[in-house]
C-alpha positions in Angstrom: -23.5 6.7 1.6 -20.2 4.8 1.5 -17.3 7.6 1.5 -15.7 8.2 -2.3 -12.6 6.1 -1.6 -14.9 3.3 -1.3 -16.8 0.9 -3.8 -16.3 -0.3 -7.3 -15.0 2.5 -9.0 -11.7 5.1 -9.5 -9.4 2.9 -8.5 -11.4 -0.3 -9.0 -12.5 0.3 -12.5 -10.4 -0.1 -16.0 -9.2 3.9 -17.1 -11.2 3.2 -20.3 -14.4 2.8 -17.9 -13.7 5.6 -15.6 -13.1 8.3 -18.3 -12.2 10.8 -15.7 -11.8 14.1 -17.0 -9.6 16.0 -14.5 -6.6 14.0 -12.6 -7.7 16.0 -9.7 -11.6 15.1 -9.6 -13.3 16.2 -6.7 -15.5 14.0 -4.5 -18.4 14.9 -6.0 -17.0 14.0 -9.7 -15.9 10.8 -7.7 -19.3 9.9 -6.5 -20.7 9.9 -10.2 -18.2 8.0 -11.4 -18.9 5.3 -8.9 -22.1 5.3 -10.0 -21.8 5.0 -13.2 -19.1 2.2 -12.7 -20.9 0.4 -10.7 -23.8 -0.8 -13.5 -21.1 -1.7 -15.7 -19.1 -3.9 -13.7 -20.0 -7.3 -11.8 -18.1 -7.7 -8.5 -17.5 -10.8 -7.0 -17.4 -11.7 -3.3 -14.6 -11.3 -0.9 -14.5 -15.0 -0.8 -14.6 -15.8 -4.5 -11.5 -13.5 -5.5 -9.5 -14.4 -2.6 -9.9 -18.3 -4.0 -8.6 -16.8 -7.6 -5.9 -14.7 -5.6 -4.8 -17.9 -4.2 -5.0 -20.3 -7.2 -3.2 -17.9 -9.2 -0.3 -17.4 -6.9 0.1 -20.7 -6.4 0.4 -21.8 -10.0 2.7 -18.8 -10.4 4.6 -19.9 -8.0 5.0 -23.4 -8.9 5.8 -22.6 -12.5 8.2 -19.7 -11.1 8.4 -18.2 -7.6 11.5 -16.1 -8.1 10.4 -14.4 -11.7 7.1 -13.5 -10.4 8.4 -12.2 -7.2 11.4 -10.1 -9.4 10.1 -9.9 -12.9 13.7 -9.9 -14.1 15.5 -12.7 -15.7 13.4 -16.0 -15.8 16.8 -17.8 -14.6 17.7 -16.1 -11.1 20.1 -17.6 -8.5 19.5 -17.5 -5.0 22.2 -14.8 -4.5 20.9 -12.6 -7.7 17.5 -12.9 -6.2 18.2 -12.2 -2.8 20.5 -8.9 -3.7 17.9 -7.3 -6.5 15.6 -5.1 -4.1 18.6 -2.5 -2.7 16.1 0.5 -3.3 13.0 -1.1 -1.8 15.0 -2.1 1.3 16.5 1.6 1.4 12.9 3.0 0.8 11.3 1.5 3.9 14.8 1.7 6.2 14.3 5.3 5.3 11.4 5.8 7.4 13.0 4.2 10.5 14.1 7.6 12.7 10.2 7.8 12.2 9.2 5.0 14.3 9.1 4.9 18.1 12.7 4.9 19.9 13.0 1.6 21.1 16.0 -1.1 20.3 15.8 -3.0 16.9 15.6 -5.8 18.9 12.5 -5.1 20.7 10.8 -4.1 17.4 8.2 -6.6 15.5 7.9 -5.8 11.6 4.8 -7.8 9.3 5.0 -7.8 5.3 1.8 -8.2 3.4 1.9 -10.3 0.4 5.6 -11.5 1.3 6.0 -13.8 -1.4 9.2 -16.1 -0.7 10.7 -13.8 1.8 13.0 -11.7 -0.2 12.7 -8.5 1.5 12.0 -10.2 5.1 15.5 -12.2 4.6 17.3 -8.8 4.8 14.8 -6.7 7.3 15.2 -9.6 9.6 18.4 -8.1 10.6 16.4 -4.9 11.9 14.4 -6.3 14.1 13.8 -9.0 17.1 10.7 -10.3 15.2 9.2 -10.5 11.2 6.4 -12.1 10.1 5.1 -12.3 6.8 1.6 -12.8 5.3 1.0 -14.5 1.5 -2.4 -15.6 -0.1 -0.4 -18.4 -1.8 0.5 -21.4 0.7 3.3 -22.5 -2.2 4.8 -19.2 -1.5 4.3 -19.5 2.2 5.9 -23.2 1.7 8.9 -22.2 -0.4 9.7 -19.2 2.3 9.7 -21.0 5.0 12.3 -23.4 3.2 14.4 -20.4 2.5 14.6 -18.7 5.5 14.9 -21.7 7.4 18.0 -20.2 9.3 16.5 -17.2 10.4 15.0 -18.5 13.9 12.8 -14.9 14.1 11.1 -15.0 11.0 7.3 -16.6 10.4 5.2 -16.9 7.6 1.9 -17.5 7.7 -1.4 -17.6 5.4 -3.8 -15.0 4.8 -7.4 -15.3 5.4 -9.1 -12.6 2.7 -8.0 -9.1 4.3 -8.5 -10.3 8.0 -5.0 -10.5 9.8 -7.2 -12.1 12.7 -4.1 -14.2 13.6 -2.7 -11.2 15.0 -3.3 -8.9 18.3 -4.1 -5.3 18.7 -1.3 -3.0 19.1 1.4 -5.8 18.2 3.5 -4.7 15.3 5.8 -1.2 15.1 6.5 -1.6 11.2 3.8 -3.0 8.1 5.5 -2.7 5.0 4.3 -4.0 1.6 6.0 -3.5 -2.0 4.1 -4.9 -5.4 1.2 -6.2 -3.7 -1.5 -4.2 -4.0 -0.8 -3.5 -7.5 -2.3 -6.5 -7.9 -5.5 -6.9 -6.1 -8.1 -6.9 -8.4 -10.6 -5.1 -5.1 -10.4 -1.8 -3.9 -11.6 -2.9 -0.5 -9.3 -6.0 0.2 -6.8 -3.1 -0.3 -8.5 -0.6 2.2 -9.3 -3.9 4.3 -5.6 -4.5 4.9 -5.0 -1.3 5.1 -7.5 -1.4 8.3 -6.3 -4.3 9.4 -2.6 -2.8 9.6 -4.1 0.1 11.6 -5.7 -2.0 14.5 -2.3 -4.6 14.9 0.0 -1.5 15.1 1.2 -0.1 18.3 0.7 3.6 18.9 3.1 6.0 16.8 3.6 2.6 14.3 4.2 3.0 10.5 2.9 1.7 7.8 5.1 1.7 4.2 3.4 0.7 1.5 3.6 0.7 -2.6 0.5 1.3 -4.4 -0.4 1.9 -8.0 -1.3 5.1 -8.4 -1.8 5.2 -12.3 -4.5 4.4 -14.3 -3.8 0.5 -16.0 -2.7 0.4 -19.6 -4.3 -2.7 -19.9 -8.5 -2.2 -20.2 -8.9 -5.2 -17.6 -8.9 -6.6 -13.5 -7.5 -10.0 -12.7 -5.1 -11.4 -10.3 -1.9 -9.3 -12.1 -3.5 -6.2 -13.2 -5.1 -4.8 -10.1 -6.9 -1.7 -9.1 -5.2 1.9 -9.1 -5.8 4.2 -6.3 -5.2 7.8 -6.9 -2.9 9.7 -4.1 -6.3 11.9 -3.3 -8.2 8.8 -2.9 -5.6 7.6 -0.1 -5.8 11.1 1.3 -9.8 11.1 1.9 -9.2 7.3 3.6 -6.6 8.0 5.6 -8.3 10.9 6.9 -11.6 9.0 7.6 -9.9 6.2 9.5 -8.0 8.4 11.8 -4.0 7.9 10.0 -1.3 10.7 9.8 0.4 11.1 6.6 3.7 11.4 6.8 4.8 11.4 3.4 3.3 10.7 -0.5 5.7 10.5 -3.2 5.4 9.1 -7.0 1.5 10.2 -7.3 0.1 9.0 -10.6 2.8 6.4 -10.8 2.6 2.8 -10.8 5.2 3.2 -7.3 3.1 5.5 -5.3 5.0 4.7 -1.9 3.0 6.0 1.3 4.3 6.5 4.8 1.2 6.6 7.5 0.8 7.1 10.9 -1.3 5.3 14.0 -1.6 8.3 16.1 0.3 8.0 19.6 -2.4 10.5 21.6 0.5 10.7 24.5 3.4 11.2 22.4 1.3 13.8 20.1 0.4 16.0 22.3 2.3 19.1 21.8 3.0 17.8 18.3 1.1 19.2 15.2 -2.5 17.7 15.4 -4.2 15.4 13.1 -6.4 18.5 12.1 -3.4 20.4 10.9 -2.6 17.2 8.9 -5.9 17.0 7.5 -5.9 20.9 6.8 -2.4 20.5 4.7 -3.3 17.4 3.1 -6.8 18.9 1.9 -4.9 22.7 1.2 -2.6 20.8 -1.2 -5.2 19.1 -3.0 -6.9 22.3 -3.9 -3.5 24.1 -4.8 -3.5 21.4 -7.3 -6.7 21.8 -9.1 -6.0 25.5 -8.9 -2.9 25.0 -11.0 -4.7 22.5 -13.4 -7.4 24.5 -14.6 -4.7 26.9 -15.2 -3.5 24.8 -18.0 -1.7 21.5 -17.6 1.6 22.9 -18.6 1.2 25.7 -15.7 0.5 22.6 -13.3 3.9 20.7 -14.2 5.4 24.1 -13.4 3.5 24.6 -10.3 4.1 20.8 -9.2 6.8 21.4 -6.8 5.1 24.3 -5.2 1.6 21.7 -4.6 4.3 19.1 -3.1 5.5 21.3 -0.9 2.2 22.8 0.1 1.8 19.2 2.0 2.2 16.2 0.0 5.6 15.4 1.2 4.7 16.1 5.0 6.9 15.4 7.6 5.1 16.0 11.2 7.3 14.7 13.6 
C-alpha cells in the first residue's frame, strides 16, 4: 500500500468530501479517508491535467500575466509589479545562513511555477545562476522578454512534474511561492517535490509555500488546488529521506516549509535524521494530546507543540 501522504485524498479531496473529524487524524484515519475519497472522485491522468494546467495559464496569461501573478490591482506597472513581493523575497533570503558556505556567485537557484519572473528578477542578484520552470509557454515567453537584461537567468518549460532537463546534484536553492496552491494533484505536488530532491546538491534547500487549509470553495481545477496538511508533509518528507528544518503557518493557506537533502559528510556529528524524525513525530502526538483535551486547551498549548519540533532548526 501507497504511504498516507499519497493518492487522491486529504489534501486531494474538497473539505466537504473529506469530512475529517480531528485536524490531527492519524494515519490510520488517513487511510480510510483515502478510501473513501477515492470512489467518489474521478482522477485524470498526469498528462491530461498538465494539458488543462497549461491551457489555463496561458489564457490567464494572455488576458493578464501581472494580475494573476499578484492578484492585486488589475492595472499594475512594471515597477509596482516588480516591488510587491518584499515579504516573499525576505521569507526565502531568510533561509540563506542555512545553505552550504560557498560565494553567491558560485550558487545556482530554480523556481517552480515562475510565472513572469517576478521573484527571479530580484533573487538574480543572489546568485551566479537562476532558472525558472512554468507550465505556461506565454509565461515562459513574456519572462524571458522581461528579464532580458539579466544575462544569468533562464526559463524554461515544464514537462508534467519531471525536471528531466536538469542534472543530479545541480541546484543549491528550489524555491516556489503560490504554485502549488494551485495544482489540482496531490502527486504532481509530491512529484516536484521529488524531483527538487534528486537536482539538489547535498546540504541544498528547498523553500516552498503550500496550502495547508482545507479549500472554501467545494471544488479542484486549475486555481483551487489541493491542500496538504503540515502532518501530511511530515510523513513525506520522512519517507523520502528530507530534514525539516522548519514548518510555520500550519492550517493556513501560506504553509511555508524549509527542507533539507542530507549532506552525509557534513552531518556527521550533527543531529541525525532519526532525531529529526523522532521530534517531528513527538510533536505531532503532543498535538493530538492537547486536542482531545479540548480545542480551547490546544490553542493554549500551541506554542508548547511548536516548540516541541515544528519550528526545528538542526544545524
Amino acid at each position: 500500500m501507497d504511504p498516507f501522504w499519497r493518492g487522491a485524498g486529504f489534501g486531494g479531496i474538497p473539505a466537504a468530501v473529506m469530512n475529517v473529524s480531528s485536524p490531527f487524524a492519524g494515519a490510520e484515519q488517513c487511510e480510510n479517508v483515502l478510501r473513501r475519497a477515492a470512489r467518489k472522485v474521478v482522477r485524470l491522468g498526469e498528462s491530461e491535467i498538465v494539458k488543462r494546467m497549461r491551457r489555463d495559464w496561458d489564457a490567464r496569461a494572455l488576458e493578464n500575466a501581472k494580475y494573476y501573478v499578484n492578484c492585486q490591482r488589475w492595472e499594475q506597472g512594471d515597477d509596482e509589479f516588480n516591488d510587491s513581493a518584499p515579504d516573499i523575497l525576505a521569507r526565502v533570503r531568510r533561509d540563506y545562513p542555512l545553505l552550504p558556505p560557498v560565494a553567491a556567485k558560485e550558487r545556482r537557484f530554480l523556481e517552480l511555477g515562475c510565472g513572469i519572473g517576478r521573484l527571479m528578477l530580484s533573487l538574480a542578484g543572489d546568485c551566479g545562476e537562476i532558472h525558472g520552470v512554468d507550465v505556461s509557454p506565454e509565461m515562459i515567453r513574456l519572462g524571458k522578454e522581461r528579464l532580458a537584461a539579466v544575462t544569468h537567468a533562464r526559463f524554461h518549460l515544464s514537462h508534467g512534474s519531471t525536471l528531466s532537463q536538469f542534472e543530479d546534484a545541480s541546484f543549491d536553492l528550489v524555491y516556489s511561492f503560490a504554485v502549488f496552491q494551485h495544482i489540482p494533484d496531490r502527486d504532481l505536488v509530491f512529484g516536484y517535490l521529488d524531483e527538487s530532491f534528486r537536482i539538489l546538491k547535498p546540504g541544498g534547500l528547498i523553500v516552498a509555500q503550500l496550502n495547508g487549509a482545507p479549500p472554501a470553495e467545494d471544488r479542484l481545477d486549475t486555481w483551487v488546488g489541493v491542500w496538504l496538511p503540515e502532518e501530511t508533509l511530515f510523513s513525506y518528507a520522512i519517507d523520502r529521506g528530507w530534514r525539516v528544518l522548519s514548518s510555520e503557518g500550519a492550517r493556513t493557506q501560506y504553509l511555508w516549509l524549509t527542507m533539507k537533502k542530507p549532506d552525509i559528510r557534513a552531518d556527521r556529528n550533527s543531529i541525525g535524521p532519526d532525531v529529526t524524525v523522532k521530534a517531528i513525530l513527538g510533536a505531532q502526538r503532543e498535538r493530538e494530546r492537547l486536542y482531545h483535551r479540548g480545542w480551547a486547551g490546544w490553542l493554549r498549548g500551541d506554542s508548547r507543540a511548536r516548540l516541541a519540533g515544528r519550528f526545528l532548526q538542526l544545524d
